[in-house]
C-alpha positions as CSV (number, residue, x, y, z in Angstrom):
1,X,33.0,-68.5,46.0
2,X,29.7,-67.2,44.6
3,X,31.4,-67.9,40.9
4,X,32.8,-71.7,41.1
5,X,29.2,-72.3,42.7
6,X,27.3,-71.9,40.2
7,X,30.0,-73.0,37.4
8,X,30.0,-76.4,39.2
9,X,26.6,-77.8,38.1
10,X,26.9,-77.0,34.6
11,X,29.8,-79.5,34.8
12,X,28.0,-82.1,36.3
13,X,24.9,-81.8,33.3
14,X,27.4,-81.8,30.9
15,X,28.0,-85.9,30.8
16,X,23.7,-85.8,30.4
17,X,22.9,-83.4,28.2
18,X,25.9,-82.3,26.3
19,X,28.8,-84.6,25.7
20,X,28.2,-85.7,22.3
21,X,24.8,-84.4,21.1
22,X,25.3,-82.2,18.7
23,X,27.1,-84.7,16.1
24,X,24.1,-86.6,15.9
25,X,21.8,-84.6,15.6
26,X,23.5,-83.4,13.3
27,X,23.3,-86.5,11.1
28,X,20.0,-87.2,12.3
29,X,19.0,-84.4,10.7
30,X,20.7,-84.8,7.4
31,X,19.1,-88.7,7.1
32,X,15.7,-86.8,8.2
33,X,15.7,-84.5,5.3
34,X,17.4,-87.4,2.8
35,X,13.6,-89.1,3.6
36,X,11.6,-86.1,2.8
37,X,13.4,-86.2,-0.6
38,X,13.0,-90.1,-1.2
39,X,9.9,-91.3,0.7
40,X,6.5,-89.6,-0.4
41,X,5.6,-90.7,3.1
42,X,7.3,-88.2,4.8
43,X,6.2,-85.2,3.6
44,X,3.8,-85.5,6.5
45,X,4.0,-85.4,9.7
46,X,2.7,-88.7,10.3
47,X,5.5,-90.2,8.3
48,X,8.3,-89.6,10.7
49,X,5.4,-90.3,14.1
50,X,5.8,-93.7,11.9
51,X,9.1,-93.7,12.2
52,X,9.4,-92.7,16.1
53,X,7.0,-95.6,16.2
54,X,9.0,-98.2,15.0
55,X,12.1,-96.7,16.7
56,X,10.6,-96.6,19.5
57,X,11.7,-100.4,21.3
58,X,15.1,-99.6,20.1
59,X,15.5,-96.1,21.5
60,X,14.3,-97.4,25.1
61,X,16.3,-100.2,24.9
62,X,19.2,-97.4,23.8
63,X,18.5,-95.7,27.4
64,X,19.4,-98.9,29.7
65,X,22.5,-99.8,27.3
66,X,23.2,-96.4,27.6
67,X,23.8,-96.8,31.8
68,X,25.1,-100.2,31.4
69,X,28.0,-99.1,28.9
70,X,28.6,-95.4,30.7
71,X,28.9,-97.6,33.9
72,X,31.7,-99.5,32.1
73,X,30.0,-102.7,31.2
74,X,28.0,-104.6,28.1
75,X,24.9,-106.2,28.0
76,X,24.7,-108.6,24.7
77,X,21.6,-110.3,26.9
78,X,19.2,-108.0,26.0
79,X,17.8,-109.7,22.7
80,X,17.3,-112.4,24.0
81,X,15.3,-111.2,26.9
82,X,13.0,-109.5,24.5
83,X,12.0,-112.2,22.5
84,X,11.5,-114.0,26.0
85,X,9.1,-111.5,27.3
86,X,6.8,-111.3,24.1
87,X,6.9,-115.2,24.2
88,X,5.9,-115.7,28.2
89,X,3.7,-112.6,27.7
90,X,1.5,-114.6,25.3
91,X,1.6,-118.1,26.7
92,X,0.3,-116.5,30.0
93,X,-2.2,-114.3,28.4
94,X,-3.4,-116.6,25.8
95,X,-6.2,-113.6,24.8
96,X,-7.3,-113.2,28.6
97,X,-7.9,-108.8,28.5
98,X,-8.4,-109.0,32.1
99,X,-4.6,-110.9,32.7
100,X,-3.0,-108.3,31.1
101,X,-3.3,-106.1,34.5
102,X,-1.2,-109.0,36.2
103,X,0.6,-110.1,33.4
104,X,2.7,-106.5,32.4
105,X,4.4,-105.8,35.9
106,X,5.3,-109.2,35.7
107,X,7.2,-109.2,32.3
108,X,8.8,-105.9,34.5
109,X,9.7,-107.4,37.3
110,X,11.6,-110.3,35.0
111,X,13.7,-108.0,33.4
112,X,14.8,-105.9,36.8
113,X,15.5,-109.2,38.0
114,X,17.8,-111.3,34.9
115,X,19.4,-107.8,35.4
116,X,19.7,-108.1,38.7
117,X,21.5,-111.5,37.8
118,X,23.8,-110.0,35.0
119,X,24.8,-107.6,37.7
120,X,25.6,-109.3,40.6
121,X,27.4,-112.3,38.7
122,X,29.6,-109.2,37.1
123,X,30.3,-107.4,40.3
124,X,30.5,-110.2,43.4
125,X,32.0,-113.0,41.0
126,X,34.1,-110.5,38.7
127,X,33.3,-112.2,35.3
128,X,33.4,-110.0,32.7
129,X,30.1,-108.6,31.8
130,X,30.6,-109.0,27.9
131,X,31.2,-113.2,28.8
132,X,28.0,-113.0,31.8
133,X,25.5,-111.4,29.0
134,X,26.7,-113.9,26.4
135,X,26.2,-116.7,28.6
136,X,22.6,-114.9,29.5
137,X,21.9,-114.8,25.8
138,X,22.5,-118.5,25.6
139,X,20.4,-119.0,28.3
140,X,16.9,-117.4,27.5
141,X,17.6,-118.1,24.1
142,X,17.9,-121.8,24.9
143,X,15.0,-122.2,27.6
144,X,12.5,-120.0,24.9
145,X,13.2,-122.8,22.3
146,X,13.3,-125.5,24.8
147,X,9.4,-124.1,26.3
148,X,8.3,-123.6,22.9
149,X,9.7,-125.5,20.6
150,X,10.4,-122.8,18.2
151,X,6.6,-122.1,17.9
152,X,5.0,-119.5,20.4
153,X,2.3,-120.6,21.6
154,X,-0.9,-118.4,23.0
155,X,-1.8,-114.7,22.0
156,X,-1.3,-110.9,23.2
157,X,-4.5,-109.3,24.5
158,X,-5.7,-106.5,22.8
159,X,-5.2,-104.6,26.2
160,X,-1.4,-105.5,26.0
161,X,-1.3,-104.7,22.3
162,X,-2.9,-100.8,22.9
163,X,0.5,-99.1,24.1
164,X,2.4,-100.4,21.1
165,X,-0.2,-100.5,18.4
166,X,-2.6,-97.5,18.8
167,X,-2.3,-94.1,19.5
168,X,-4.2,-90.6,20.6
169,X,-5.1,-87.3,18.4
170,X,-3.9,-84.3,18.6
171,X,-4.3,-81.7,16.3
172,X,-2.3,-81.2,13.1
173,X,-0.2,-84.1,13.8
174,X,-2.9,-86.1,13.7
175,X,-2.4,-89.8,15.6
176,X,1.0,-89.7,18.0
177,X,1.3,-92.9,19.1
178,X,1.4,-94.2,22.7
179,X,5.2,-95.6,22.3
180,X,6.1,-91.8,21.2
181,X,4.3,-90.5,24.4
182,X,5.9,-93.1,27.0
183,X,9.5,-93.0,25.3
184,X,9.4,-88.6,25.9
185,X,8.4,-89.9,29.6
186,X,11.0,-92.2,29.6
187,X,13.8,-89.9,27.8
188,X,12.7,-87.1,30.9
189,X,13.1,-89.4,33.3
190,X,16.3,-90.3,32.8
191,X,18.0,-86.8,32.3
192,X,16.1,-86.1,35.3
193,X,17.9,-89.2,37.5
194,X,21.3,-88.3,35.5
195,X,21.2,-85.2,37.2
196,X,20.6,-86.6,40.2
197,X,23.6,-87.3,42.8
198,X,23.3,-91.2,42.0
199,X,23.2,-90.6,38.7
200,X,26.0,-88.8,38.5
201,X,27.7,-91.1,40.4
202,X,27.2,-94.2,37.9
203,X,28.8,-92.3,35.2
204,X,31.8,-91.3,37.3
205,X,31.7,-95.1,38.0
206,X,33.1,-95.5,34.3
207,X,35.4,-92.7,34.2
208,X,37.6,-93.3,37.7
209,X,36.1,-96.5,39.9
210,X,38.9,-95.9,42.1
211,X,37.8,-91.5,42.8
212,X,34.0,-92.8,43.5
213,X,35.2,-95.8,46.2
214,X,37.6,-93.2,47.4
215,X,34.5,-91.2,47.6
216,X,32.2,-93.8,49.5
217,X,30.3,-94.5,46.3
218,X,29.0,-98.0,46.2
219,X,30.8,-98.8,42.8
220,X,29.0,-102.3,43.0
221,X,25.8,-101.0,43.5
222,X,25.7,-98.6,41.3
223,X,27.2,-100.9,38.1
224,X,24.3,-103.5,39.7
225,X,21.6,-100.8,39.2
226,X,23.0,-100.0,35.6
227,X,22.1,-103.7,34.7
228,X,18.4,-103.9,36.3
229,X,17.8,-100.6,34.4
230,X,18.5,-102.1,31.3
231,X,16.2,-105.3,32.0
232,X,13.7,-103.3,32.8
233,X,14.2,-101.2,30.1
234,X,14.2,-104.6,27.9
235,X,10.8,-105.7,29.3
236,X,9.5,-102.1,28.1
237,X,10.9,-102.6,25.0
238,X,9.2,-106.2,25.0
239,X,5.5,-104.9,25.4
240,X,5.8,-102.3,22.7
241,X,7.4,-104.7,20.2
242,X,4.7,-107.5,21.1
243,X,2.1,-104.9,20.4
244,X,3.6,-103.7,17.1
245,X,5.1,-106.8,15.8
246,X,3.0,-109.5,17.4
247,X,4.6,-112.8,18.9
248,X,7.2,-114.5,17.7
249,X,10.5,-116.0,18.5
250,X,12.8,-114.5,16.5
251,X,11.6,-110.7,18.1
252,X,14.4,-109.9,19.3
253,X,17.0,-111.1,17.2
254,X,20.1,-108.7,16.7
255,X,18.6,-106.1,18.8
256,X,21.6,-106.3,21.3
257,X,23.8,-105.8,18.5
258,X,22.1,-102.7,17.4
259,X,21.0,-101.4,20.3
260,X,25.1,-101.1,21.0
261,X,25.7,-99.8,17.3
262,X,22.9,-97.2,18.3
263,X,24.5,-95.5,21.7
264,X,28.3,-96.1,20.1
265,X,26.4,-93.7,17.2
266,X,25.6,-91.8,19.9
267,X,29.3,-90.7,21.2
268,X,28.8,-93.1,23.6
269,X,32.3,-94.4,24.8
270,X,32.9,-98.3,25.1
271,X,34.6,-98.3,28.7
272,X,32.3,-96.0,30.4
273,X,32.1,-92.7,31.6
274,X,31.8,-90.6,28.8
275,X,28.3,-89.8,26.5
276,X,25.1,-88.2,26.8
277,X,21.6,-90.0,27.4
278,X,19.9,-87.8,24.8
279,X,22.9,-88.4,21.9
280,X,22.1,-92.6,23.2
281,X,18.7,-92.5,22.0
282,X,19.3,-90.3,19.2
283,X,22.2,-92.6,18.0
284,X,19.2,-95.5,17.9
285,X,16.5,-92.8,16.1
286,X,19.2,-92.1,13.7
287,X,20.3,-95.4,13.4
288,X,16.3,-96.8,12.4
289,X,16.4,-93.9,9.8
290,X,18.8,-94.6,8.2
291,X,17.6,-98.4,7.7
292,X,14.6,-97.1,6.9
293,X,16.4,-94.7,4.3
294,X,18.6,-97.3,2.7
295,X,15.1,-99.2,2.6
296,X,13.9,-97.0,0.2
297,X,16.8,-96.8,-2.1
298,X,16.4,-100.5,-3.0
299,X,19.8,-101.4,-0.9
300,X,19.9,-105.1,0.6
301,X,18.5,-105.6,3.7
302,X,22.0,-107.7,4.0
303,X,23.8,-104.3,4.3
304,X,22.6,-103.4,7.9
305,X,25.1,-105.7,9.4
306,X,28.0,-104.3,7.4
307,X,26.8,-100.8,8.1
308,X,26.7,-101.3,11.7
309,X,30.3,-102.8,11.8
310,X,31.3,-99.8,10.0
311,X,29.5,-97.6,12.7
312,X,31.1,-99.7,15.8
313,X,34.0,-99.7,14.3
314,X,34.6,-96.0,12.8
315,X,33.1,-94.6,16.3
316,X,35.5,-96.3,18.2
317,X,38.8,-95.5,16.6
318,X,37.0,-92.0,16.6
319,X,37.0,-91.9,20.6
320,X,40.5,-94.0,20.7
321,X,41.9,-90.6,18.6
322,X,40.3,-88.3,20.8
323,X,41.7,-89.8,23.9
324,X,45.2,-89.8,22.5
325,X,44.9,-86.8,21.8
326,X,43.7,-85.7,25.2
327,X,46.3,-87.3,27.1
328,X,48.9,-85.5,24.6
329,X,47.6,-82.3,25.4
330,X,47.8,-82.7,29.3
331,X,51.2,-84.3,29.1
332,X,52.7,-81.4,27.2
């Protein structure tokens, strides 16, 4: 009694912290040191802060993919939201400091709720979530050009520009910037509610709908909640690029694409309910690196997309293997 007790929870944490880690980090670190050989930058420490500050956007954005696709679902909408966020964000501000108060957990609010759309069009109406986010792409995409007209109009504050711009000092590692600090809160929070029983449950949404209905779980609640977290997650993503990047339309371009590459890098299986929130937004750390590395070499920017199709593409006939070989092994 006193045995399976205590082996049971260490089998719950090991879809959070576990499943899939160690493989990328594993690369991660091997494109970490390749930069300390290539780029003088990184010989110091603020080098690779750099570098978790331009990964930053894509890393949070890794975390709500991350429950979206472990839930069993896509979300190909989240691009577009971004580059809809920075472009209301500065058309409301236009410079005002003291809208930025107002203005921030509005942006938030936006995201949970085209979320909250992509959710409950993919669970009440059954449409496919990979054809609901595509249309939702389409959408923004076309109502940011259509407000617009392909030219932002407006500015960021300065406040609204502080979280993704600046930073604080600590000692020997000199400036960390704020995106750093509020993606480790992030990162923490979401092992934390993995752990939790509803977190648990969204996972084990992907892996066996029918076990958590069986169960009592709320199966279209909890693929619902997987959306709104990556809106929200989107809008954070939003703020931080804004502050870094400043406005424009194209922000958010091909971040949905990468974003997936990123969590698929991560062991992340396409289907749901298998992969680890920490390897997620390693997968999107390593994945900025090794941009950032092939940067450096002199190779054509042009390469990322083939390199991502190769990453999609390798990962997933890596998991189809493993499960074939899983189901030999428990057949024999």
């Amino acid at each position: 009694m006193t045995e399976t007790a205590t082996r049971r929870p260490r089998r719950q944490l090991l879809p959070t912290l576990g499943d899939g880690t160690g493989p990328v980090l594993a690369v991660l670190a091997v494109v970490l040191v390749a930069l300390a050989f290539v780029g003088p930058a990184y010989s110091e420490p603020a080098g690779y802060l750099a570098l978790l500050k331009r990964a930053a956007p894509l890393m949070i954005l890794a975390l709500g993919q991350y429950f979206v696709i472990v839930s069993g679902g896509f979300d190909l909408s989240v691009g577009s939201l971004v580059t809809a966020e920075v472009v209301i964000a500065a058309r409301l501000l236009d410079g005002d400091e003291a809208a930025t108060a107002w203005v921030i957990p509005l942006l938030l609010v936006l995201g949970a709720l085209v979320g909250l759309v992509n959710g409950l069009i993919t669970t009440r109406l059954l449409v496919p979530s990979f054809i609901v986010t595509l249309g939702m792409l389409l959408v923004l995409d076309g109502a940011v050009f259509l407000w617009t007209g392909g030219a932002p109009q407006g500015a960021l504050s300065e406040a609204f520009r502080v979280v993704g711009r600046e930073g604080f000092e600590m000692p020997l590692l000199g400036q960390v910037p704020w995106s750093v600090l509020l993606l480790a809160v992030l990162v923490v929070a979401a092992v934390v509610f993995l752990r939790g029983g509803t977190g648990r449950l969204l996972v084990a949404v992907g892996d066996n709908e029918t076990a958590v209905r069986l169960g009592g779980g709320g199966v279209e609640g909890l693929r619902t909640l997987a959306f709104v977290l990556s809106g929200i997650s989107a809008a954070i993503a939003a703020i931080l690029l804004g502050g870094f990047a400043g406005v424009s339309a194209q922000v958010g371009d091909g971040l949905e694409f990468q974003v997936i590459t990123a969590v698929v890098l991560g062991g992340v299986v396409l289907g749901g309910g298998r992969g680890s929130v920490v390897a997620a937004v390693a997968g999107a750390l390593t994945l900025e690196a090794l941009f950032s590395l092939l940067n450096l070499l002199g190779v054509s920017g042009g390469l990322e997309s083939a390199v991502q199709g190769v990453i999609i593409i390798a990962a997933v006939a890596y998991a189809a293997v493993g499960r074939s070989k899983f189901r030999t092994r428990r057949t024999a």
